[in-house]
Predicted model as a PDB file, atoms N, CA, C, CB and O in Angstrom, pLDDT in the B-factor column:
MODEL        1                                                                  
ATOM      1  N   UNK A   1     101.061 131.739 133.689  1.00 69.00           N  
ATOM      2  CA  UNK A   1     100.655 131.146 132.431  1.00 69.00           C  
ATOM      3  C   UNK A   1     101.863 130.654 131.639  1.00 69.00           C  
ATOM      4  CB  UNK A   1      99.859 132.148 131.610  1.00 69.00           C  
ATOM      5  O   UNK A   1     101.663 129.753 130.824  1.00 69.00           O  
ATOM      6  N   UNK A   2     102.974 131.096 131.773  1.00 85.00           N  
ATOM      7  CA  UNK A   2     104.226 131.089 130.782  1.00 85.00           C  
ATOM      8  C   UNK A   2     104.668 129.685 131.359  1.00 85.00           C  
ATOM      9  CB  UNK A   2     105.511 132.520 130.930  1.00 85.00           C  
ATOM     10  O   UNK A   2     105.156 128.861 130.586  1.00 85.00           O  
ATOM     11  N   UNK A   3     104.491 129.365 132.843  1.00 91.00           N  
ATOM     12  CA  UNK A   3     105.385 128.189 133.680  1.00 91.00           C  
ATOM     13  C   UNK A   3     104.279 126.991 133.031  1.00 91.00           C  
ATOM     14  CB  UNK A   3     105.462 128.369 135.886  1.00 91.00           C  
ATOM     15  O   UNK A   3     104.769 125.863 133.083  1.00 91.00           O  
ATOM     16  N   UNK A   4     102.665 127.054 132.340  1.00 92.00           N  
ATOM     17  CA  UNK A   4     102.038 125.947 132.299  1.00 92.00           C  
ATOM     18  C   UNK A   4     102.548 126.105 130.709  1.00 92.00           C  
ATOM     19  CB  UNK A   4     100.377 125.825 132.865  1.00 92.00           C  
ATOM     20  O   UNK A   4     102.851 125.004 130.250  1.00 92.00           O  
ATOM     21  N   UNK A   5     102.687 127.019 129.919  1.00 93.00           N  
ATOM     22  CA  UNK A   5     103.186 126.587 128.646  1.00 93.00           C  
ATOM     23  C   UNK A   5     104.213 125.681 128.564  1.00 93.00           C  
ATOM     24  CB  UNK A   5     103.566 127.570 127.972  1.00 93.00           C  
ATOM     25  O   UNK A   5     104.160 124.577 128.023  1.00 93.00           O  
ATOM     26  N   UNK A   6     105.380 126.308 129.255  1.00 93.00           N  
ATOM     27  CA  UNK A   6     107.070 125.702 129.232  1.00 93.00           C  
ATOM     28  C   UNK A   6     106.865 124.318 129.230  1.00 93.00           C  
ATOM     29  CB  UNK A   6     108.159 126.102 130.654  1.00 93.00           C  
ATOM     30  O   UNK A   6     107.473 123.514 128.524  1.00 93.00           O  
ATOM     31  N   UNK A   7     105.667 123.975 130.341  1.00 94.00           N  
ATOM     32  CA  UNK A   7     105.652 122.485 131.149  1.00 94.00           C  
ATOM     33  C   UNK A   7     105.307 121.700 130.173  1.00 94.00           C  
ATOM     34  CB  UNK A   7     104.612 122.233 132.428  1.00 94.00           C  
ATOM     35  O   UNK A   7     105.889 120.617 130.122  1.00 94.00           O  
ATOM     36  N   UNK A   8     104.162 122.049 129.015  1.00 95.00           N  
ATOM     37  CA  UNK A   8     102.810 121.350 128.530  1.00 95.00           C  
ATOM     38  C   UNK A   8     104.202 121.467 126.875  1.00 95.00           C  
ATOM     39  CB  UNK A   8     100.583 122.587 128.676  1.00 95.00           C  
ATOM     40  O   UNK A   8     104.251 120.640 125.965  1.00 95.00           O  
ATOM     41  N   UNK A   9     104.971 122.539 126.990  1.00 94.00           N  
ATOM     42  CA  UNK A   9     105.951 122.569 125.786  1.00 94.00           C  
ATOM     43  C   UNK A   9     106.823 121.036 125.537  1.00 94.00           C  
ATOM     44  CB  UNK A   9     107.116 123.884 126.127  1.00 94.00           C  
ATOM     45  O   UNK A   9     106.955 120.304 124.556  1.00 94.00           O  
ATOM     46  N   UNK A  10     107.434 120.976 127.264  1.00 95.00           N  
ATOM     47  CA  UNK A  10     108.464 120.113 127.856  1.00 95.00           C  
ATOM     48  C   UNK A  10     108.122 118.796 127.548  1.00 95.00           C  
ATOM     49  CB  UNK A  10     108.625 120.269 129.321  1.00 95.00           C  
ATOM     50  O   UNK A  10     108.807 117.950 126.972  1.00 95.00           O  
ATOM     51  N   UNK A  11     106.797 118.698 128.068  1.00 95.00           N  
ATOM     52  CA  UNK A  11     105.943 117.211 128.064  1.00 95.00           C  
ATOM     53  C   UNK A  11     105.828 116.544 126.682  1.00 95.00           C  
ATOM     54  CB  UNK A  11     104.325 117.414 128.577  1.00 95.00           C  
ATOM     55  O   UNK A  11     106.103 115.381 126.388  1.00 95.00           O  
ATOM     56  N   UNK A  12     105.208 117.864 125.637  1.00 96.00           N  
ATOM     57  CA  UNK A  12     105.280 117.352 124.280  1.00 96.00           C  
ATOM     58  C   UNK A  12     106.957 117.179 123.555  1.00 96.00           C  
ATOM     59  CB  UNK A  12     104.335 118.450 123.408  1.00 96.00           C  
ATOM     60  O   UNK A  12     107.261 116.333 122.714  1.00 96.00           O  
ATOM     61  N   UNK A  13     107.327 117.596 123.792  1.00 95.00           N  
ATOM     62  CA  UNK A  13     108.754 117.318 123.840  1.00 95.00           C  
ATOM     63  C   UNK A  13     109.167 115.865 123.533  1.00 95.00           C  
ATOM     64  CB  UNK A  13     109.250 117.678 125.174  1.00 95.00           C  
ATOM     65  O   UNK A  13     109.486 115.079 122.640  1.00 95.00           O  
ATOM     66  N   UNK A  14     108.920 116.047 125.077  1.00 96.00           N  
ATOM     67  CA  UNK A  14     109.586 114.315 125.838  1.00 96.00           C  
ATOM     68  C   UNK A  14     109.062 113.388 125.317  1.00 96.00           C  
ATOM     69  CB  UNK A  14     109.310 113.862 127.442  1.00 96.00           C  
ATOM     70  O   UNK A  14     109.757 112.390 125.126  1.00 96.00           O  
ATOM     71  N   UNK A  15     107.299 113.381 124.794  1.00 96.00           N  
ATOM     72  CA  UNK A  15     107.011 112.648 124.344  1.00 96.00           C  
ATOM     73  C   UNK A  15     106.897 112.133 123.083  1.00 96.00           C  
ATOM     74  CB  UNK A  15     106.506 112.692 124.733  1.00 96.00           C  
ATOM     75  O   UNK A  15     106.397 111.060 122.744  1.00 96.00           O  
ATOM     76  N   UNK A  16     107.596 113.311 122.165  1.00 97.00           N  
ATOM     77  CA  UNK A  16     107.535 112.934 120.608  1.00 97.00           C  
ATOM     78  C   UNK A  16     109.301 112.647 120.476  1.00 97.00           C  
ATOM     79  CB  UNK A  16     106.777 114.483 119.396  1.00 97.00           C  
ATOM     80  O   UNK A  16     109.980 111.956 119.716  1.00 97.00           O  
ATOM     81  N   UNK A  17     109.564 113.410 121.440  1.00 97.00           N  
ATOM     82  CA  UNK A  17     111.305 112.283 120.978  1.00 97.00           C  
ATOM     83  C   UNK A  17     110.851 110.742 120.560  1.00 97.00           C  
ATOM     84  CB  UNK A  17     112.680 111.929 122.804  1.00 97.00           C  
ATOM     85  O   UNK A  17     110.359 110.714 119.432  1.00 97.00           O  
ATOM     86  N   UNK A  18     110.881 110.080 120.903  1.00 97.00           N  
ATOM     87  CA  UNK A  18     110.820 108.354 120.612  1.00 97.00           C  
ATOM     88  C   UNK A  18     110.157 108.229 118.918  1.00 97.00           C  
ATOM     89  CB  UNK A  18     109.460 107.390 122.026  1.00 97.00           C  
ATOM     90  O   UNK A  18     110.335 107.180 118.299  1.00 97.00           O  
ATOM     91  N   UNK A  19     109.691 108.945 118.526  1.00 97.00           N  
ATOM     92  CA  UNK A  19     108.475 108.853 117.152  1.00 97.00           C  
ATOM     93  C   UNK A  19     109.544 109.829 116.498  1.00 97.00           C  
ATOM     94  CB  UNK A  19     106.389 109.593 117.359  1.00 97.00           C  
ATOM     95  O   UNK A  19     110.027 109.362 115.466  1.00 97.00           O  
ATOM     96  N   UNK A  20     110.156 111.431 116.970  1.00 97.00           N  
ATOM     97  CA  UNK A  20     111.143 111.435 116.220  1.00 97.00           C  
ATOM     98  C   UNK A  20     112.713 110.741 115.872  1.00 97.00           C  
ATOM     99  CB  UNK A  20     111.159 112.298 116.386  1.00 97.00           C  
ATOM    100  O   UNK A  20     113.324 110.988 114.832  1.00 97.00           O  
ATOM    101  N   UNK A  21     113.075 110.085 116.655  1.00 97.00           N  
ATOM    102  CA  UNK A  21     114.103 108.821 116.716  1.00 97.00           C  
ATOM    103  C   UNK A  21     113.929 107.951 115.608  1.00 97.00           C  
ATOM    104  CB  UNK A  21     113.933 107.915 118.000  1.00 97.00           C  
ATOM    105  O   UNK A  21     114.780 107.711 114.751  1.00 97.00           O  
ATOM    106  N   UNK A  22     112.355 107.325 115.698  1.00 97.00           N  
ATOM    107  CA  UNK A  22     111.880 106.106 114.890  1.00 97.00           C  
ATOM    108  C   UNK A  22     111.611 106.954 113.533  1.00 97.00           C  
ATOM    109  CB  UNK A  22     110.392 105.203 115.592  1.00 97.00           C  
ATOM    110  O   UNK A  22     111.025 106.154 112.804  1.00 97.00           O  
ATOM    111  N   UNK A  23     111.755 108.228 112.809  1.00 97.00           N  
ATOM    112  CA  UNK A  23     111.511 108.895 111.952  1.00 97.00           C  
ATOM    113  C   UNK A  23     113.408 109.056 111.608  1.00 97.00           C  
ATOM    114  CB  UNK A  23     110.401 110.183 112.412  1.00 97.00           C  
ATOM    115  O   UNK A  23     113.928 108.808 110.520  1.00 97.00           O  
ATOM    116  N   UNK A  24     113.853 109.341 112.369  1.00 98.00           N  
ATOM    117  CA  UNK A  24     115.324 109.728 111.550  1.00 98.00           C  
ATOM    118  C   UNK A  24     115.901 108.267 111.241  1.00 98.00           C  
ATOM    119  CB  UNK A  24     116.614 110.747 112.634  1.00 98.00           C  
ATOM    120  O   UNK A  24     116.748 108.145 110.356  1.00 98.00           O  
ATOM    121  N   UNK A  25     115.601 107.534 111.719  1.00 98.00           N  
ATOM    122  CA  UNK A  25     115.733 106.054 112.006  1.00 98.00           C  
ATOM    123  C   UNK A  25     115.780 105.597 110.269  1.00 98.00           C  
ATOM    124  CB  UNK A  25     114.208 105.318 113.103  1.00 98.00           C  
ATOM    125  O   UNK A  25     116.706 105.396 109.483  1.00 98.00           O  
ATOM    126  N   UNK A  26     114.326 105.557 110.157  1.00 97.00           N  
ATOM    127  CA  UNK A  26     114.010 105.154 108.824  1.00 97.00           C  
ATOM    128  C   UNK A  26     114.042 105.636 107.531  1.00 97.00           C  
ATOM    129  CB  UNK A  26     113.137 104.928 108.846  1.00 97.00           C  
ATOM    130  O   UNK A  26     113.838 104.964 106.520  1.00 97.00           O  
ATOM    131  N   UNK A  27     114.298 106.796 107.582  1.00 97.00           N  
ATOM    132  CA  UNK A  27     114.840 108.041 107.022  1.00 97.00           C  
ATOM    133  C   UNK A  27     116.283 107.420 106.400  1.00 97.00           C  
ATOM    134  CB  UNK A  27     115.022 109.359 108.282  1.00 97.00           C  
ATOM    135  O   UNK A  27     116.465 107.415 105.182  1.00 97.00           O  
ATOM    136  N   UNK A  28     117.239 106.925 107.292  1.00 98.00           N  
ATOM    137  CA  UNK A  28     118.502 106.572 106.970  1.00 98.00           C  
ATOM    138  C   UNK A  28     118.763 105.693 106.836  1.00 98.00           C  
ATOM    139  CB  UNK A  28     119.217 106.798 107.452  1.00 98.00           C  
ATOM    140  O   UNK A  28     119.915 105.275 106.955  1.00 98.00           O  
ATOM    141  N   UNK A  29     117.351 104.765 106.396  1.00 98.00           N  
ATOM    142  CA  UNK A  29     117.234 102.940 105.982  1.00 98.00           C  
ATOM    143  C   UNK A  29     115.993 103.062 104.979  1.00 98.00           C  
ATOM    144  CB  UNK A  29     116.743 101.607 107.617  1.00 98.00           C  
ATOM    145  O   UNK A  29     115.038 102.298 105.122  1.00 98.00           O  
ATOM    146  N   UNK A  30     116.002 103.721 104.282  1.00 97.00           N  
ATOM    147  CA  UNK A  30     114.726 103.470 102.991  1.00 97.00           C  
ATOM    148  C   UNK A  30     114.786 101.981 102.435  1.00 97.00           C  
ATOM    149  CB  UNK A  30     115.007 104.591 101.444  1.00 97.00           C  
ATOM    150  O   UNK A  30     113.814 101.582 101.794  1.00 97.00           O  
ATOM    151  N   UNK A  31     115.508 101.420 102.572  1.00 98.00           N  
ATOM    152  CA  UNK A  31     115.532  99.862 102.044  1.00 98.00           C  
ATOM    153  C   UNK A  31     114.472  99.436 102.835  1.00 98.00           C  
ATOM    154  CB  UNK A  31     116.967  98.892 102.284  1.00 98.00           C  
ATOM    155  O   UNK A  31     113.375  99.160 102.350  1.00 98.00           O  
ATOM    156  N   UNK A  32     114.766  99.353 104.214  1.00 98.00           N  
ATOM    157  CA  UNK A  32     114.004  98.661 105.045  1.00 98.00           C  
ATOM    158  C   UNK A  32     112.337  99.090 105.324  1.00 98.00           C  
ATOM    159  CB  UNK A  32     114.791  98.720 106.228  1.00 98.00           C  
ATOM    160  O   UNK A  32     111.442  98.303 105.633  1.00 98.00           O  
ATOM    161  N   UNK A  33     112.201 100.720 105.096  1.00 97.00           N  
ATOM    162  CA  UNK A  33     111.011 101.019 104.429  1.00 97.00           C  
ATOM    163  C   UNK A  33     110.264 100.447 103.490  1.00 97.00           C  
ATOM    164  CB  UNK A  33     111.125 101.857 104.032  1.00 97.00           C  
ATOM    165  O   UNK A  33     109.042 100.565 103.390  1.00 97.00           O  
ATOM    166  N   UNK A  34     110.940  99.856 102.826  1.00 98.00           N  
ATOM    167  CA  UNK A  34     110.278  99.106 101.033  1.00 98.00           C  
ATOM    168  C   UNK A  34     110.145  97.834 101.753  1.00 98.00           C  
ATOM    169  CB  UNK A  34     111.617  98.952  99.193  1.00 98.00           C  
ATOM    170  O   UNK A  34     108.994  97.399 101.779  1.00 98.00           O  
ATOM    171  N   UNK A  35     110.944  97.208 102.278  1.00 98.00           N  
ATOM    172  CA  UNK A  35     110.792  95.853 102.657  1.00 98.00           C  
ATOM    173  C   UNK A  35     109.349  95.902 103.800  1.00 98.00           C  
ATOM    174  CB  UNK A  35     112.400  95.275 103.397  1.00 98.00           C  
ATOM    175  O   UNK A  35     108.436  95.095 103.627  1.00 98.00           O  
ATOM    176  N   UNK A  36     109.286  97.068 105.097  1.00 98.00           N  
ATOM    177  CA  UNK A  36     108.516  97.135 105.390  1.00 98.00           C  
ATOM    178  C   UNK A  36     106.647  97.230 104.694  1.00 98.00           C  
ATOM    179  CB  UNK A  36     109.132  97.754 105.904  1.00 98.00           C  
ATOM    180  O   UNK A  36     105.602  96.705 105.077  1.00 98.00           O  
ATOM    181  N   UNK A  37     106.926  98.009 103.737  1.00 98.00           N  
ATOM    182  CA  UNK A  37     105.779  98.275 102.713  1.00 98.00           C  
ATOM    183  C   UNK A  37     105.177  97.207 101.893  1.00 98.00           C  
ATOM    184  CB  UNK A  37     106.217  99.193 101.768  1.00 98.00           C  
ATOM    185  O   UNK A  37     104.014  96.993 101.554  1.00 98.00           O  
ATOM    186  N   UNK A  38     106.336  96.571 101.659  1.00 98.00           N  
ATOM    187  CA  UNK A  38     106.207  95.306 100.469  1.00 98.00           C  
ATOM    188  C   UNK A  38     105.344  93.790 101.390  1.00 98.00           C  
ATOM    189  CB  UNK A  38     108.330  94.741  99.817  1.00 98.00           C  
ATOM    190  O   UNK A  38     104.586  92.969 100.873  1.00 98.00           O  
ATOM    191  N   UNK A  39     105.778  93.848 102.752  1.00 98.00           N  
ATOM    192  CA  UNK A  39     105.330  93.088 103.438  1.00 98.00           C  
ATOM    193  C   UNK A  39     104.030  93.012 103.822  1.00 98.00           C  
ATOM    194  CB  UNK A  39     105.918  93.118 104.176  1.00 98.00           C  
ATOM    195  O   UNK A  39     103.280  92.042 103.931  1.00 98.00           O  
ATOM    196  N   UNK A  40     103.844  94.348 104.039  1.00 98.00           N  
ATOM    197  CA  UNK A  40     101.891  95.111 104.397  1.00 98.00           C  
ATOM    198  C   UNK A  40     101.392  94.637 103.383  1.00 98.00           C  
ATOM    199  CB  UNK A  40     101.403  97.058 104.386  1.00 98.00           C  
ATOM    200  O   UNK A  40     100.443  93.854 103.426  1.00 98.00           O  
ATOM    201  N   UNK A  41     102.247  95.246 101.729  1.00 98.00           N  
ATOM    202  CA  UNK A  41     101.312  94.765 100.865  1.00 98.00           C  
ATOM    203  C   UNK A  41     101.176  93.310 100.576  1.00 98.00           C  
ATOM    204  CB  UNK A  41     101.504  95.367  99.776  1.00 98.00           C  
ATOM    205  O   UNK A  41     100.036  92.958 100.275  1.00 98.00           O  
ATOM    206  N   UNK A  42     101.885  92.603 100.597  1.00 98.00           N  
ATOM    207  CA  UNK A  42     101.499  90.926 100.786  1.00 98.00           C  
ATOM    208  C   UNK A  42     100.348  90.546 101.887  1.00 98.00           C  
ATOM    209  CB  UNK A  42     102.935  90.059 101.337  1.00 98.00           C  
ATOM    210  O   UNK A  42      99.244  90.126 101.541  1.00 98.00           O  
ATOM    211  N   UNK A  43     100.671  90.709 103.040  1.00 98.00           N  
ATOM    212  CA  UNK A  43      99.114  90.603 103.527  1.00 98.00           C  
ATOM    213  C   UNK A  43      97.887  91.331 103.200  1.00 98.00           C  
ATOM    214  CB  UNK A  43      99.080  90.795 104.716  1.00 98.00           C  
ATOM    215  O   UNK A  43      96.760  90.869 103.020  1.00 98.00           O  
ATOM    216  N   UNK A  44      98.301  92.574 103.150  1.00 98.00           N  
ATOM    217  CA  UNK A  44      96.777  93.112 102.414  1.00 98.00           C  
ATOM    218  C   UNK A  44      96.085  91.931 101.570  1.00 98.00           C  
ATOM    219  CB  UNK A  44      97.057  94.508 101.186  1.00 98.00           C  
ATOM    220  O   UNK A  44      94.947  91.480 101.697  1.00 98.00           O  
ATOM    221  N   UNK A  45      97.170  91.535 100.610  1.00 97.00           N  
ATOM    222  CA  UNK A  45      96.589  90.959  99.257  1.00 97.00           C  
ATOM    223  C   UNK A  45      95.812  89.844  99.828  1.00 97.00           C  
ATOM    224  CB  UNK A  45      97.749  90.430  98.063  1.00 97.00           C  
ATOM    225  O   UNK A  45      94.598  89.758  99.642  1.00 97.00           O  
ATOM    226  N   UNK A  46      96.431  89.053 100.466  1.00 97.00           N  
ATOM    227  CA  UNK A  46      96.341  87.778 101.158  1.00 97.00           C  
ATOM    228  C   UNK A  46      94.413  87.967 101.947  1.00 97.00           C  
ATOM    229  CB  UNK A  46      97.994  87.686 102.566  1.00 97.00           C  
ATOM    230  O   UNK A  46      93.326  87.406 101.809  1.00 97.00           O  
ATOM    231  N   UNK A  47      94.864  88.835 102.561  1.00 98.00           N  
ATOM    232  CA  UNK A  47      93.709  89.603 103.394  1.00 98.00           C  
ATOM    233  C   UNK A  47      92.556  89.449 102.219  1.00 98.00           C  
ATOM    234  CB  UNK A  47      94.127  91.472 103.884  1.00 98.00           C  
ATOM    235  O   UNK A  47      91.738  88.537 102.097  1.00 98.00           O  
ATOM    236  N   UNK A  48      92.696  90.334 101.593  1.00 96.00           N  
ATOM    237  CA  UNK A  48      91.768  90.312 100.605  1.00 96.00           C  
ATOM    238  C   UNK A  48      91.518  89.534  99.501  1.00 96.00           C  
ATOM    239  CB  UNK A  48      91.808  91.173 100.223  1.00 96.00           C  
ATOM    240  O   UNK A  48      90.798  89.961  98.598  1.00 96.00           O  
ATOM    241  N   UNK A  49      91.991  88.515  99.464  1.00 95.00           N  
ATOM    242  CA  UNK A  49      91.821  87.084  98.393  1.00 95.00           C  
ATOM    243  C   UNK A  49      90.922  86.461  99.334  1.00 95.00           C  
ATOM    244  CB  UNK A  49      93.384  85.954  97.965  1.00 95.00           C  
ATOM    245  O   UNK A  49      89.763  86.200  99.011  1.00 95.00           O  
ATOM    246  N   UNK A  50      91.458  86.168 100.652  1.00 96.00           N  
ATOM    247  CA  UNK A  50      90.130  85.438 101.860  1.00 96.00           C  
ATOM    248  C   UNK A  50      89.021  85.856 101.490  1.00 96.00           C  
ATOM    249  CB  UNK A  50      90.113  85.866 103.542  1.00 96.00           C  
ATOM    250  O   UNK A  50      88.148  85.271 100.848  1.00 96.00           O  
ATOM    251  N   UNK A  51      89.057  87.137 101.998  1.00 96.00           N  
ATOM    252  CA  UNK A  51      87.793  87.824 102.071  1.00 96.00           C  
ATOM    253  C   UNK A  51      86.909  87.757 100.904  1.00 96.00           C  
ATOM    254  CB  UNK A  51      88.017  89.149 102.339  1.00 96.00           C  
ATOM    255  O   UNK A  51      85.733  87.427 101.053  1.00 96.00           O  
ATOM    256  N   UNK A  52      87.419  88.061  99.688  1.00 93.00           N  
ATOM    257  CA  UNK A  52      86.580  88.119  98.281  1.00 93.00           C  
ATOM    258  C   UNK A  52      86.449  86.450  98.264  1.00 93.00           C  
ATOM    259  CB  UNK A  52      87.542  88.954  96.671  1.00 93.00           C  
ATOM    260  O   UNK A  52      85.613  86.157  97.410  1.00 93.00           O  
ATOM    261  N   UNK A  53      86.795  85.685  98.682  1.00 91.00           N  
ATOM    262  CA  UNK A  53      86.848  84.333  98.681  1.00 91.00           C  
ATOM    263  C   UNK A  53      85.874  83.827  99.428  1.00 91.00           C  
ATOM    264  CB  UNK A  53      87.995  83.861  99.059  1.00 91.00           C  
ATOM    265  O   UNK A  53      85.395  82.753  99.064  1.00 91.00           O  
ATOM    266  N   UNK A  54      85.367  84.464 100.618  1.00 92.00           N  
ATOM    267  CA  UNK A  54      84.365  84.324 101.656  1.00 92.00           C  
ATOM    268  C   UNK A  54      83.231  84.818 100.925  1.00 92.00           C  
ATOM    269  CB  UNK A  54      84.649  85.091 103.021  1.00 92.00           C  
ATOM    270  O   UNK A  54      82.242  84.098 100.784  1.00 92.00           O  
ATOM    271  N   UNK A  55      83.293  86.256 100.333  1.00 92.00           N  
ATOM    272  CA  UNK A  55      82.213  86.803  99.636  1.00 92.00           C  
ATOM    273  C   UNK A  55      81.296  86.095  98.624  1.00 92.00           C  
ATOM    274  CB  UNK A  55      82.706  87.760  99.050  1.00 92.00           C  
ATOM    275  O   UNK A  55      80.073  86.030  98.753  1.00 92.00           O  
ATOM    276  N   UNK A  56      82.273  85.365  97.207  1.00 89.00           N  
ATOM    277  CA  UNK A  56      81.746  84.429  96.460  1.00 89.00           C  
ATOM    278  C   UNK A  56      81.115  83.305  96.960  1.00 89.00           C  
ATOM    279  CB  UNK A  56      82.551  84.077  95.764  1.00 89.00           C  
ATOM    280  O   UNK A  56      80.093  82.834  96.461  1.00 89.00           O  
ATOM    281  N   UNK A  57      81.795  82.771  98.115  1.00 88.00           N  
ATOM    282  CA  UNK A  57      81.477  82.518  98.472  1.00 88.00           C  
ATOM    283  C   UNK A  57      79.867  81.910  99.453  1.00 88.00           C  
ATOM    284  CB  UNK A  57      82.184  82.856  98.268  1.00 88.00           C  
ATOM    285  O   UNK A  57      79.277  80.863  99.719  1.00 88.00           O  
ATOM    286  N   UNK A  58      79.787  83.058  99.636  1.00 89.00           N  
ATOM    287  CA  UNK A  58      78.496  83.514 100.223  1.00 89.00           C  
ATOM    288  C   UNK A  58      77.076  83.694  99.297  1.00 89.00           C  
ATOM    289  CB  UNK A  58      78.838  84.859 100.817  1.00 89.00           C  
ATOM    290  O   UNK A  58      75.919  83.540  99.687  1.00 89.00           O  
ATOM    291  N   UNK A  59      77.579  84.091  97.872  1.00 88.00           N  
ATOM    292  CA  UNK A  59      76.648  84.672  96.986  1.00 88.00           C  
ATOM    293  C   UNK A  59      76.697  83.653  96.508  1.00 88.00           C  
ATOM    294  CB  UNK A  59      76.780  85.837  96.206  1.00 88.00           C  
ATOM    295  O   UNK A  59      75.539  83.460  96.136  1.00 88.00           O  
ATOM    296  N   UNK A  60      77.386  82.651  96.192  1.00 84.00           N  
ATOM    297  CA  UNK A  60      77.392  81.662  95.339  1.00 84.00           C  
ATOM    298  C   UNK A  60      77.583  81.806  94.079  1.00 84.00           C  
ATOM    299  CB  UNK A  60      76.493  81.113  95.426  1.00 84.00           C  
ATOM    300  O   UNK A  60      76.981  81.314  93.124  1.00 84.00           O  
ATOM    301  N   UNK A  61      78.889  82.861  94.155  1.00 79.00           N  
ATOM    302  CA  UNK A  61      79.731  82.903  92.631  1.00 79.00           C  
ATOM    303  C   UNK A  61      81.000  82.492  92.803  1.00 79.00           C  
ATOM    304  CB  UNK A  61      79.884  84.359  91.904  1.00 79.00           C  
ATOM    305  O   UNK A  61      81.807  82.929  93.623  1.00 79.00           O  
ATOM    306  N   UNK A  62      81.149  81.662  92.028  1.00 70.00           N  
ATOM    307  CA  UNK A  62      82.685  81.269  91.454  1.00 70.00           C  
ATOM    308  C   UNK A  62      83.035  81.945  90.375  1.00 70.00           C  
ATOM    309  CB  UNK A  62      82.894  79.832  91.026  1.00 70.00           C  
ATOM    310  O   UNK A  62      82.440  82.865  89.814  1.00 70.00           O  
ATOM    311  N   UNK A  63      84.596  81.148  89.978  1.00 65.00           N  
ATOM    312  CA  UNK A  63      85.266  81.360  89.192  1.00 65.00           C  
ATOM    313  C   UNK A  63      84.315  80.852  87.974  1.00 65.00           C  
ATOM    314  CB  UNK A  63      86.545  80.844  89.485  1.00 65.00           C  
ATOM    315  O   UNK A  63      84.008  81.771  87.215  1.00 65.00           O  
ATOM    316  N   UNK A  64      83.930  79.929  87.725  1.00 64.00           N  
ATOM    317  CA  UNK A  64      83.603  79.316  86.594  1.00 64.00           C  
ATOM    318  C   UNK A  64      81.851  80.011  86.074  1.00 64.00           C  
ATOM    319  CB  UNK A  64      83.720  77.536  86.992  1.00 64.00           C  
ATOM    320  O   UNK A  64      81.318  79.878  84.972  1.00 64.00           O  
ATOM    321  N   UNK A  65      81.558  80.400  86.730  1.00 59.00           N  
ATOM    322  CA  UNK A  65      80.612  81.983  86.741  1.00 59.00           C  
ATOM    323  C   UNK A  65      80.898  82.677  85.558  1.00 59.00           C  
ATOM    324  CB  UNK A  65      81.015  83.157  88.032  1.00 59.00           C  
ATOM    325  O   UNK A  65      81.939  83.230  85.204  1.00 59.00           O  
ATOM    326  N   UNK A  66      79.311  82.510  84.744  1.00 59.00           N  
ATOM    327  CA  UNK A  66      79.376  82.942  83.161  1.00 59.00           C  
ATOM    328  C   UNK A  66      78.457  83.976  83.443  1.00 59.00           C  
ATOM    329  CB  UNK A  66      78.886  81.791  81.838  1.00 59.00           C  
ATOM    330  O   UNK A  66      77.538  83.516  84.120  1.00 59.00           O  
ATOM    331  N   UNK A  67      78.317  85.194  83.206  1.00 60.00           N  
ATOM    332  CA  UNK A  67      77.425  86.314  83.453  1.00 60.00           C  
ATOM    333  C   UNK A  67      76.643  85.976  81.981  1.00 60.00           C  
ATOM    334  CB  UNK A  67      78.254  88.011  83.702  1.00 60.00           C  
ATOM    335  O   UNK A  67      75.448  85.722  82.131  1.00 60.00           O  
ATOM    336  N   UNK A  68      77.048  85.942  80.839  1.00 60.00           N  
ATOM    337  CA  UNK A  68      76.226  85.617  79.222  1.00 60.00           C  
ATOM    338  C   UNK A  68      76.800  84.407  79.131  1.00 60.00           C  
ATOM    339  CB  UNK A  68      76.572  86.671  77.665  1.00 60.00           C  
ATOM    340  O   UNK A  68      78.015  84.308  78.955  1.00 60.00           O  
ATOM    341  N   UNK A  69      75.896  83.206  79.254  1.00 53.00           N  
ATOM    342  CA  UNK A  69      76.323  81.833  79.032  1.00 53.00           C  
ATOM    343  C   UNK A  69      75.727  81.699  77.478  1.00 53.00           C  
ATOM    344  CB  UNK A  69      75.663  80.664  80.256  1.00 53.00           C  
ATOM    345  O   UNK A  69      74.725  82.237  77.007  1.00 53.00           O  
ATOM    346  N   UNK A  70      76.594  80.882  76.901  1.00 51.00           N  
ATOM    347  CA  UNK A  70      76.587  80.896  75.317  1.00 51.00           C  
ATOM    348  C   UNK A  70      75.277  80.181  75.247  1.00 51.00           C  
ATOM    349  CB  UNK A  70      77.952  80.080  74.442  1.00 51.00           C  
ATOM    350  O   UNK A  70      74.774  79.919  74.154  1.00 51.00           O  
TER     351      UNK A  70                                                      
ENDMDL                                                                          
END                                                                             
């Protein structure tokens, strides 16, 4: 039982090196973290201007859409 632990220990090992690498990595570049983040959030936004854009779309509300018209 001890030789399938060591192995199944070894394996997880081997395989989280690369993810801990890419963790000390970025760790010692927080700039490039923000730049990474800042970028997601530009498409998000982007993402979601389409989409709410498709939506009004669909319902047939615009911008110029008076909920209490005078």
């Amino acid at each position: 039982m001890a030789d399938c632990t060591k192995m199944v220990a070894e394996a997880l090992l081997e395989n989280m090196a690369p993810i801990q690498e890419r963790r000390r990595y970025y760790e010692a570049h927080p700039g490039e973290v923000l730049d990474i983040m800042h970028q997601g959030n530009a498409r998000a936004r982007e993402q979601a201007r389409q989409t709410l854009a498709e939506v009004r779309e669909a319902v047939g509300f615009n911008r110029n859409f008076q909920l209490w018209a005078s």
